[in-house]
N, CA, C and O atoms as a GROMACS GRO file, in nm:
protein
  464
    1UNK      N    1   0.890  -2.534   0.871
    1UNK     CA    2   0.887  -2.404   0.808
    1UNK      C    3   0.908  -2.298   0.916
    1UNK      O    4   0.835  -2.295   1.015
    2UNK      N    5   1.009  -2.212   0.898
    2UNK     CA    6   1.042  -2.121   0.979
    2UNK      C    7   0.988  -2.004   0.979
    2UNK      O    8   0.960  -1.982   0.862
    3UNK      N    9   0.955  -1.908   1.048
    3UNK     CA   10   0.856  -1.752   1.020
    3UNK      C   11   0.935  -1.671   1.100
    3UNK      O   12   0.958  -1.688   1.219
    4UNK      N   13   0.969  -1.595   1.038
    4UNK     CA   14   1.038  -1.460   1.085
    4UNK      C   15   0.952  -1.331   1.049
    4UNK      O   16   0.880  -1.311   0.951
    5UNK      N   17   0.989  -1.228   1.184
    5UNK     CA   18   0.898  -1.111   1.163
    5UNK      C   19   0.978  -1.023   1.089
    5UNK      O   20   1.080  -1.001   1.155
    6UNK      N   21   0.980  -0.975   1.003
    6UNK     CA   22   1.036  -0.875   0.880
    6UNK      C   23   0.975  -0.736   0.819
    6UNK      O   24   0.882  -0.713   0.741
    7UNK      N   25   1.065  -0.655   0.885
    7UNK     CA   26   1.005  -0.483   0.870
    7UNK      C   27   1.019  -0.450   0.740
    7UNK      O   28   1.130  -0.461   0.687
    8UNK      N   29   0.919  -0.408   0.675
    8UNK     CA   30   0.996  -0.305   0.496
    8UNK      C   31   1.105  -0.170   0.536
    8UNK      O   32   1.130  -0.093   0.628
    9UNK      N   33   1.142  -0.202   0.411
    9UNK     CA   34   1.288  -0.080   0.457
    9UNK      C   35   1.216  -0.014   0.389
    9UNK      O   36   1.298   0.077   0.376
   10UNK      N   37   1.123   0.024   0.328
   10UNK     CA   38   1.039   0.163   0.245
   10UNK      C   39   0.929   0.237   0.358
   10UNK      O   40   0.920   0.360   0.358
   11UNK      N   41   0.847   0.153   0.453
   11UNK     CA   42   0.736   0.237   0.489
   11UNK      C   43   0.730   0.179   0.616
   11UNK      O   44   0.647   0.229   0.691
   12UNK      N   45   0.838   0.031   0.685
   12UNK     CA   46   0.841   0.014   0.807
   12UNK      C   47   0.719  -0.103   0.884
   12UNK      O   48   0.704  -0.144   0.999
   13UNK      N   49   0.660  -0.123   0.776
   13UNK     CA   50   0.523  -0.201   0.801
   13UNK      C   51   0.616  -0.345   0.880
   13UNK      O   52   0.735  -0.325   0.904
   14UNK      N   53   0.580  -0.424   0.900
   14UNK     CA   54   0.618  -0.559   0.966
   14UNK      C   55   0.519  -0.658   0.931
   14UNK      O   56   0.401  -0.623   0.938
   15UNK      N   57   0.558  -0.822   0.880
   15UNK     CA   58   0.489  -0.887   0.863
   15UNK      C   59   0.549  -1.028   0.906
   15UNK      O   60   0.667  -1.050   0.931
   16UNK      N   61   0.434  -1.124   0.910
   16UNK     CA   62   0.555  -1.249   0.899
   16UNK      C   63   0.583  -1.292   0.780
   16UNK      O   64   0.537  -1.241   0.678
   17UNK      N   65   0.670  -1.404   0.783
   17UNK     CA   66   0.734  -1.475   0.636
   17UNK      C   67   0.780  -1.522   0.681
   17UNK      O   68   0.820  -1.510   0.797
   18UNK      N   69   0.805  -1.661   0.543
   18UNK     CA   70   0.912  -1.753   0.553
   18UNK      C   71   0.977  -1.706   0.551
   18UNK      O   72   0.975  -1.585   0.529
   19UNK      N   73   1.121  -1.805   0.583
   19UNK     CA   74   1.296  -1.740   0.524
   19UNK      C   75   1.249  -1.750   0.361
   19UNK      O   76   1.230  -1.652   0.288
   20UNK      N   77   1.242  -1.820   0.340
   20UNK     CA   78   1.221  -1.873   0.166
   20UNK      C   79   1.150  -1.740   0.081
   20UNK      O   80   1.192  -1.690  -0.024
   21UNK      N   81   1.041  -1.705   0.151
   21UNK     CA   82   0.986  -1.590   0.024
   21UNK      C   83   1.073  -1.458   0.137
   21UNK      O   84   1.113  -1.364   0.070
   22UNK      N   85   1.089  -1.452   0.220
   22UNK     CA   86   1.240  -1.311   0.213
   22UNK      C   87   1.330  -1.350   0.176
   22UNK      O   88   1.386  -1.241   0.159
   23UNK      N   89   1.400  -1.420   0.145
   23UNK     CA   90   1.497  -1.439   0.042
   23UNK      C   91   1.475  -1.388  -0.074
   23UNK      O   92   1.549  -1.300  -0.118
   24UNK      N   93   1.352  -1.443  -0.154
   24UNK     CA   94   1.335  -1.436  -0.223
   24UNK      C   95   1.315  -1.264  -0.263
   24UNK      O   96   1.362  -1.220  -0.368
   25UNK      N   97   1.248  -1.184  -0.177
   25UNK     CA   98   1.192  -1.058  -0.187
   25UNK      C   99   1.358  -0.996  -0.196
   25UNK      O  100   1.381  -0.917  -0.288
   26UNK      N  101   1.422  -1.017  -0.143
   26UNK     CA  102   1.532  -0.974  -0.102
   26UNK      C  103   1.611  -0.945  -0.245
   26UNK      O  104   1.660  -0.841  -0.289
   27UNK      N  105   1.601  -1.133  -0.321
   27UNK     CA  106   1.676  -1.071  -0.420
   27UNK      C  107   1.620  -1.050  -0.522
   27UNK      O  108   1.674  -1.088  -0.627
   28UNK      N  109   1.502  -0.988  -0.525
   28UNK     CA  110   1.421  -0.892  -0.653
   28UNK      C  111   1.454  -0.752  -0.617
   28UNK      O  112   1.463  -0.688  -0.722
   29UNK      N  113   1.479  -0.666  -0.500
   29UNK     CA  114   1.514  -0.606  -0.461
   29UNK      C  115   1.650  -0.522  -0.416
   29UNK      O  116   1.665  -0.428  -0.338
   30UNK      N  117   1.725  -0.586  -0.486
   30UNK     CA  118   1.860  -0.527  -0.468
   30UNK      C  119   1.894  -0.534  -0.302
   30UNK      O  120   1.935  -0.443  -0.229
   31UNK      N  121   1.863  -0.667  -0.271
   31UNK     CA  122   1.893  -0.706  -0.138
   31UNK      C  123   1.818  -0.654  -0.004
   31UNK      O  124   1.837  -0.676   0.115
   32UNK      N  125   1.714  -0.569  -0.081
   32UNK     CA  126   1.619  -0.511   0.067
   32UNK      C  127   1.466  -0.581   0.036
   32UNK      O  128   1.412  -0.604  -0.072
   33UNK      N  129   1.413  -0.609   0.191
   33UNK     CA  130   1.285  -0.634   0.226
   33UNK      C  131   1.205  -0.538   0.152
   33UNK      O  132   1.281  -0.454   0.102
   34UNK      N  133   1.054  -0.510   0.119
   34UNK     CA  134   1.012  -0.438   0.069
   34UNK      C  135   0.812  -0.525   0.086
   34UNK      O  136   0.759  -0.623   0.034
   35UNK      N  137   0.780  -0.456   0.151
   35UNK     CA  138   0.608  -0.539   0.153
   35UNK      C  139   0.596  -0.579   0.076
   35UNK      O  140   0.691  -0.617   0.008
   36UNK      N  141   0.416  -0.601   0.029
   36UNK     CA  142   0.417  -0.644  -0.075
   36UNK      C  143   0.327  -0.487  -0.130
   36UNK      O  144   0.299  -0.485  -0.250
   37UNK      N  145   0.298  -0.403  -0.074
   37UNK     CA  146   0.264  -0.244  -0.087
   37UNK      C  147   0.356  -0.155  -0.202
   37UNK      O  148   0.332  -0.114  -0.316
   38UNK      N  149   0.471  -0.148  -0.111
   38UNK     CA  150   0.561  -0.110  -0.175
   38UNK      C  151   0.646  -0.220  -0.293
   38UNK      O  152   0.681  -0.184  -0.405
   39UNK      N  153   0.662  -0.321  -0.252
   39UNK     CA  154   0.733  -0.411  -0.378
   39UNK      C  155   0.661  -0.339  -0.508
   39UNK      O  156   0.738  -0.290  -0.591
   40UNK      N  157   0.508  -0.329  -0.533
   40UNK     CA  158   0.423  -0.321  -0.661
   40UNK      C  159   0.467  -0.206  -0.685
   40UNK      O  160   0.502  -0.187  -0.802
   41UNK      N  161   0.478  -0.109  -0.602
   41UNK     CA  162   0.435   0.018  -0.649
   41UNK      C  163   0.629   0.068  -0.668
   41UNK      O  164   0.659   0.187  -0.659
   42UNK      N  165   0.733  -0.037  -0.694
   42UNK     CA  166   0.876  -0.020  -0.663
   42UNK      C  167   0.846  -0.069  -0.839
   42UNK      O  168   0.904  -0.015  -0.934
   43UNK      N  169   0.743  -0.182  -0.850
   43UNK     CA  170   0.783  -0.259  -1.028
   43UNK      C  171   0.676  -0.205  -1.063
   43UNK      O  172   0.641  -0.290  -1.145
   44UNK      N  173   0.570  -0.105  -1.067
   44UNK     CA  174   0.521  -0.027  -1.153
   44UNK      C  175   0.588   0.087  -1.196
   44UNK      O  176   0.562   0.152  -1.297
   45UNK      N  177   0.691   0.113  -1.100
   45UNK     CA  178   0.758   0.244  -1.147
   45UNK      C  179   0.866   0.225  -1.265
   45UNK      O  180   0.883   0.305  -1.357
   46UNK      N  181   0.941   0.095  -1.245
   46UNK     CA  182   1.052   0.004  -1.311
   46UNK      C  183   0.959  -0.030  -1.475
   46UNK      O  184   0.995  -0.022  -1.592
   47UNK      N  185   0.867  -0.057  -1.427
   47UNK     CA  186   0.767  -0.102  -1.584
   47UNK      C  187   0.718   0.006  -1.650
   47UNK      O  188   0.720   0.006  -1.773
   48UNK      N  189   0.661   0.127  -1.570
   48UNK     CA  190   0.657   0.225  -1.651
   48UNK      C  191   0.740   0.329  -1.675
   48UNK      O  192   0.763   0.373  -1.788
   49UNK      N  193   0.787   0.370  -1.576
   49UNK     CA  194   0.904   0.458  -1.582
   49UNK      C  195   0.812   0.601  -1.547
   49UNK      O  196   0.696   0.622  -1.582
   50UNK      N  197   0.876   0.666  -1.492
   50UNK     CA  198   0.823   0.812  -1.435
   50UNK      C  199   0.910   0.919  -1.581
   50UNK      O  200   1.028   0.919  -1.616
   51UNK      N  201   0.785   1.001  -1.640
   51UNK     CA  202   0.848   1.094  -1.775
   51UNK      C  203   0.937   1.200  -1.722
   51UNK      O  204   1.017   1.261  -1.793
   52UNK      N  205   0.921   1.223  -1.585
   52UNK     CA  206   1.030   1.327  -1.544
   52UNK      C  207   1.185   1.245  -1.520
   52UNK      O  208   1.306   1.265  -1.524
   53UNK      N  209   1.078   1.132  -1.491
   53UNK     CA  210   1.250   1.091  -1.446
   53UNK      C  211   1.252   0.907  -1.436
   53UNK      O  212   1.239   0.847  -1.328
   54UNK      N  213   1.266   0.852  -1.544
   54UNK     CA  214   1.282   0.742  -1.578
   54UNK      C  215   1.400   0.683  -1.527
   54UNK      O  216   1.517   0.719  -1.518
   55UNK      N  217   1.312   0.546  -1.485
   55UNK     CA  218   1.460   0.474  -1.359
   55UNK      C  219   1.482   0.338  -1.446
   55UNK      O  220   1.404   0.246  -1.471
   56UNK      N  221   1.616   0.362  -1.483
   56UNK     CA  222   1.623   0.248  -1.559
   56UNK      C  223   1.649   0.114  -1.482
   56UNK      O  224   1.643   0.009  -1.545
   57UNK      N  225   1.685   0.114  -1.317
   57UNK     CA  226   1.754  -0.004  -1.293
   57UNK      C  227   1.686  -0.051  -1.159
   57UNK      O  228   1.661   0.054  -1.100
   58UNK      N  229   1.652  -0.133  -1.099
   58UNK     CA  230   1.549  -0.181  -1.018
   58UNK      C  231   1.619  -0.108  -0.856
   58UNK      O  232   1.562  -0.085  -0.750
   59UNK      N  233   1.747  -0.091  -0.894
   59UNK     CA  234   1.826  -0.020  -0.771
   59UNK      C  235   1.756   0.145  -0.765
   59UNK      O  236   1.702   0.176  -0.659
   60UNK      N  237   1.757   0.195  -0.821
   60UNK     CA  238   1.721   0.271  -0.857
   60UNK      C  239   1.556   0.340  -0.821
   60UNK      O  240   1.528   0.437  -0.751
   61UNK      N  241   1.479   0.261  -0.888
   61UNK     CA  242   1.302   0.261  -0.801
   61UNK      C  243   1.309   0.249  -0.706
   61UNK      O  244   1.223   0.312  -0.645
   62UNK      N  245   1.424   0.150  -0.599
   62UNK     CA  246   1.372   0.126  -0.480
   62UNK      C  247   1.405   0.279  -0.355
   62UNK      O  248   1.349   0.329  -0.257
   63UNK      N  249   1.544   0.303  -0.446
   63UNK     CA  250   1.568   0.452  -0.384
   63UNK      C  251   1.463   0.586  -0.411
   63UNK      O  252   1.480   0.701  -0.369
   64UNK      N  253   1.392   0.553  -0.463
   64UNK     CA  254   1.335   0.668  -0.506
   64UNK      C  255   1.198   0.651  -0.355
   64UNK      O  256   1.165   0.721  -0.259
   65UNK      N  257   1.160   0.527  -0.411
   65UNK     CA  258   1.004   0.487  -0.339
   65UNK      C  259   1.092   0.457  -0.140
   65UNK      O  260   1.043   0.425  -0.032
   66UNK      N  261   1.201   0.482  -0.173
   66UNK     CA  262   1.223   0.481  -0.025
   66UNK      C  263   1.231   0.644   0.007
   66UNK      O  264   1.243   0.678   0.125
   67UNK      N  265   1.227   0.721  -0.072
   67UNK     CA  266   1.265   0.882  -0.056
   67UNK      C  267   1.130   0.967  -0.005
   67UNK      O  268   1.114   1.056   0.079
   68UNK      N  269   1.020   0.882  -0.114
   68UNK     CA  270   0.873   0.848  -0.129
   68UNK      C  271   0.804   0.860   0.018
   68UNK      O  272   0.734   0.952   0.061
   69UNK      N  273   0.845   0.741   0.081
   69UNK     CA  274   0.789   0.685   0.168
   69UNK      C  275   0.849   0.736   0.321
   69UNK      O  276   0.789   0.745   0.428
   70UNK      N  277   0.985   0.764   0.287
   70UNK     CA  278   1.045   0.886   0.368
   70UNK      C  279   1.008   1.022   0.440
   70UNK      O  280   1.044   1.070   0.547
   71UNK      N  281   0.915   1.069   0.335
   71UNK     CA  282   0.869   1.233   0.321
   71UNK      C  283   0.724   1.204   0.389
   71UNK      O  284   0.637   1.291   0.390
   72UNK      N  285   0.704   1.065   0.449
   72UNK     CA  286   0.539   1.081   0.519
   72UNK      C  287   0.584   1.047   0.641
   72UNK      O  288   0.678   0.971   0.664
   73UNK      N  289   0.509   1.113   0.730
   73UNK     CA  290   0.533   1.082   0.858
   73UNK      C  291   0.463   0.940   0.962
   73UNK      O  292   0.483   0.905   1.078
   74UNK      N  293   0.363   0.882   0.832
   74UNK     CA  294   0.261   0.782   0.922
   74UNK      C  295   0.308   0.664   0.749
   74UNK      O  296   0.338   0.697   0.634
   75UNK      N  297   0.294   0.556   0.802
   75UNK     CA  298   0.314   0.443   0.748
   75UNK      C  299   0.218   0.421   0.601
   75UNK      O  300   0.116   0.358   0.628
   76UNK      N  301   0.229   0.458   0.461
   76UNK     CA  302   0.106   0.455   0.378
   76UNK      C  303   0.010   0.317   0.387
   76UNK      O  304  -0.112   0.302   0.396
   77UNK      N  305   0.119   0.225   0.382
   77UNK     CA  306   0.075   0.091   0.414
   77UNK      C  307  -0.010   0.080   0.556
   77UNK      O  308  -0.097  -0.005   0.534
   78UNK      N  309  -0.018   0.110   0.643
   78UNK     CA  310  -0.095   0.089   0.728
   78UNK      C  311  -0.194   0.132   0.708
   78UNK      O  312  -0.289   0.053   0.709
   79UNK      N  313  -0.224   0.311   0.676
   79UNK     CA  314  -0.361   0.401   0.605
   79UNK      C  315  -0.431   0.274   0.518
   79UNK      O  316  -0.539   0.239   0.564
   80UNK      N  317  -0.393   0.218   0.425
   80UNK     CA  318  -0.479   0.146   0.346
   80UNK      C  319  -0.541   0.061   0.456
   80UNK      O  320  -0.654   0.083   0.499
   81UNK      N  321  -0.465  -0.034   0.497
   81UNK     CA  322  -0.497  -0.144   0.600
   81UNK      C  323  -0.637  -0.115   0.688
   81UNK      O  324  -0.730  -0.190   0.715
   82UNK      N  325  -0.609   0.030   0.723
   82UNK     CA  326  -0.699   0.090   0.831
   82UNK      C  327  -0.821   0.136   0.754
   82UNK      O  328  -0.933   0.152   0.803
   83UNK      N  329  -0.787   0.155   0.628
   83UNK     CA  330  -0.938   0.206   0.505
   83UNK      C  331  -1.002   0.062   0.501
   83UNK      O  332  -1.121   0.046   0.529
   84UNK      N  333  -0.914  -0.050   0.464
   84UNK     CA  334  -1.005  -0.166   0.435
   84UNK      C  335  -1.056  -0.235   0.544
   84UNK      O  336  -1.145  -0.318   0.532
   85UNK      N  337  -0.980  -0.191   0.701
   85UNK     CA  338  -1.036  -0.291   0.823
   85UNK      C  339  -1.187  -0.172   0.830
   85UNK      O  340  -1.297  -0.221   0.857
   86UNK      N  341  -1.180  -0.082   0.816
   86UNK     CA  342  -1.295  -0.005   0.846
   86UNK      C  343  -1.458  -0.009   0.746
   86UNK      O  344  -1.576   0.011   0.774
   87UNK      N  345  -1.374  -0.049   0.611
   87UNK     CA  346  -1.477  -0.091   0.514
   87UNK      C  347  -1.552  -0.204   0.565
   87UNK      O  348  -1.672  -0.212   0.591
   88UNK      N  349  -1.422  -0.325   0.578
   88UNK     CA  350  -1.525  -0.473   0.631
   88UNK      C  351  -1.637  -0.437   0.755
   88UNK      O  352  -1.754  -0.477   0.753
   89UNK      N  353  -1.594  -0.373   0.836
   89UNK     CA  354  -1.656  -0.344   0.979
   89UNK      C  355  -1.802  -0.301   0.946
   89UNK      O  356  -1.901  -0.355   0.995
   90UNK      N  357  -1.803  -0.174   0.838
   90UNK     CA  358  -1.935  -0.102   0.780
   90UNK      C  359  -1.996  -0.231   0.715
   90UNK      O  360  -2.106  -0.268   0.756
   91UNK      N  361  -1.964  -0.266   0.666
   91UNK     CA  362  -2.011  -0.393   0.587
   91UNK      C  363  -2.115  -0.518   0.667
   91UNK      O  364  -2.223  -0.570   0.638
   92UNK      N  365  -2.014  -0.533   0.784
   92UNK     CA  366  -2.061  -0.612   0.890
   92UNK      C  367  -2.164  -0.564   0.989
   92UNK      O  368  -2.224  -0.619   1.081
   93UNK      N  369  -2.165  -0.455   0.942
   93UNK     CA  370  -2.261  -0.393   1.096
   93UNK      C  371  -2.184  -0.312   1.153
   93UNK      O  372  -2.202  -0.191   1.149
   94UNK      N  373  -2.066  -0.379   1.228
   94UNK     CA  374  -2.037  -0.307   1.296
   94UNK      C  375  -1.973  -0.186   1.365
   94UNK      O  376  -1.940  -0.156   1.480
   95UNK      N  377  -1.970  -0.116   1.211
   95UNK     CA  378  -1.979   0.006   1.241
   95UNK      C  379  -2.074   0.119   1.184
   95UNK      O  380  -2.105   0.104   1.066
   96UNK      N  381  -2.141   0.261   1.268
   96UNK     CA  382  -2.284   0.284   1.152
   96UNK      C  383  -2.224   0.324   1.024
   96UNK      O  384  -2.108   0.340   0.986
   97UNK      N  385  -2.329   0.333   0.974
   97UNK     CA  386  -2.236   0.353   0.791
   97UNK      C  387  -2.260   0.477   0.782
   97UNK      O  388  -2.380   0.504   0.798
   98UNK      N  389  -2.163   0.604   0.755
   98UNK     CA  390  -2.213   0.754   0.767
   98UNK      C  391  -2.249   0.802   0.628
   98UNK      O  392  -2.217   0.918   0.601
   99UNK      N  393  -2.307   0.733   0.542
   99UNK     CA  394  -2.347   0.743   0.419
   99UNK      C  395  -2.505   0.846   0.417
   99UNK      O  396  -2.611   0.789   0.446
  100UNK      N  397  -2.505   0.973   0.387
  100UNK     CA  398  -2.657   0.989   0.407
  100UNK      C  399  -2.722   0.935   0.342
  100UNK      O  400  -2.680   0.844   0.270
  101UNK      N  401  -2.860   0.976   0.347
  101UNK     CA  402  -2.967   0.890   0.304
  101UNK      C  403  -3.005   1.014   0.157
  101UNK      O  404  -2.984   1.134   0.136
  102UNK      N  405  -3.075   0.887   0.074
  102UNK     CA  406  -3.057   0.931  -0.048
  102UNK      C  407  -3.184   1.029  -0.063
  102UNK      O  408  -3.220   1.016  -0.180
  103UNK      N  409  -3.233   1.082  -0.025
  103UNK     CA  410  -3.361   1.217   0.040
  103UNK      C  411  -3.287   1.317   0.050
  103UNK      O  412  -3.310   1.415  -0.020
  104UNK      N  413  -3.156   1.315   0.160
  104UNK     CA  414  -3.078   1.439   0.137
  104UNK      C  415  -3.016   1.499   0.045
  104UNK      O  416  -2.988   1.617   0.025
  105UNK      N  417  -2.986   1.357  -0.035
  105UNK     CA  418  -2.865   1.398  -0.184
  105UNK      C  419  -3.027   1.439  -0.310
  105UNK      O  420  -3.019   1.533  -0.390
  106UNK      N  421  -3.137   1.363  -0.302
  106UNK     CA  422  -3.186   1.428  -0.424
  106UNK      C  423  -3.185   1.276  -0.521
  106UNK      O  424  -3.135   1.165  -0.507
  107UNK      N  425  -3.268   1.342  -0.620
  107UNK     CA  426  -3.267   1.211  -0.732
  107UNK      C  427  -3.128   1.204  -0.805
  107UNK      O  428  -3.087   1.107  -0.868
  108UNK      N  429  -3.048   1.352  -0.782
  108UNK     CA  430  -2.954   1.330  -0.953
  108UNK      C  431  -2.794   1.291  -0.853
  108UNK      O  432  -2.683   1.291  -0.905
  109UNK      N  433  -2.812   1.270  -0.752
  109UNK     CA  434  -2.711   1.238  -0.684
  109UNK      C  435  -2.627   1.096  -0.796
  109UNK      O  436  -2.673   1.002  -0.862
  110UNK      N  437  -2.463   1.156  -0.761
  110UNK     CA  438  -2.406   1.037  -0.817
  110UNK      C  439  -2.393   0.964  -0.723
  110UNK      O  440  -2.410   1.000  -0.606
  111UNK      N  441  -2.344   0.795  -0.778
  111UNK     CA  442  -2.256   0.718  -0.701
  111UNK      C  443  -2.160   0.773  -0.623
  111UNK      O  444  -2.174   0.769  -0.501
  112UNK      N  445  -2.059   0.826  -0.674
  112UNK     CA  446  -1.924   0.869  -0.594
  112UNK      C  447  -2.008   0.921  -0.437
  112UNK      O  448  -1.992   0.872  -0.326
  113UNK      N  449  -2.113   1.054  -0.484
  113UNK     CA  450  -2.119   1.155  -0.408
  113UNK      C  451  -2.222   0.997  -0.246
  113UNK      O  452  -2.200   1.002  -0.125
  114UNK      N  453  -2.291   0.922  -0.294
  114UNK     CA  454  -2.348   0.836  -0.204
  114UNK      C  455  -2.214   0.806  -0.120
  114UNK      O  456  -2.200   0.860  -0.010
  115UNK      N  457  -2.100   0.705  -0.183
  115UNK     CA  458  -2.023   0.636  -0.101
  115UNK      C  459  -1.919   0.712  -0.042
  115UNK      O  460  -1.825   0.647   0.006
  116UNK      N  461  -1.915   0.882  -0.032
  116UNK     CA  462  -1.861   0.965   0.057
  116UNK      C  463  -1.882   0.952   0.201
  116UNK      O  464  -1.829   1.031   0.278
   0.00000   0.00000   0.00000
């Protein structure tokens, strides 16, 4: 089994893979790489369709979510990556958890306002 390192043409992320599933990504995609970040968020747009502007053809979503992903200057796919490596860490200890303590928020404090 062969592993090649393979960049998304939407947000630039890099991962490994077989040849076999980039191939494969390739041709759901109108011949471009695409994470698996952006792939979803390329066939939620294709499945639902945007009301301003409905994309009828899978060529089509991928240009858009590359236009998308264009207009940010830092990788979206990585931001998540870096939200969830930082969650496990709090989780683990090892990092402090900056959650105040529920004395400061009061009895009627919500959920949301705790896990800020």
């Amino acid at each position: 089994m062969e592993i090649e390192i393979v960049k998304c043409e939407c947000c630039g992320l890099k991962e490994d893979c077989t040849l076999e599933y980039i191939n494969g990504v390739r041709a759901n995609f109108e011949g471009k790489w695409l994470c698996g970040l952006c792939s979803e968020a390329v066939r939620d747009e294709v499945m639902r369709g945007n009301k301003k502007k409905p994309y009828g053809s899978m060529e089509e979503a991928v240009k858009a979510h590359m236009s998308f992903c264009g207009k940010f200057g830092s990788n979206p796919a990585v931001r998540v990556a870096d939200a969830m490596r930082q969650m496990l860490r709090r989780r683990s200890g090892d990092l402090p958890s900056h959650q105040p303590s529920s004395k400061k928020l009061g009895r009627s404090a919500t959920i949301s306002q705790r896990c800020i």
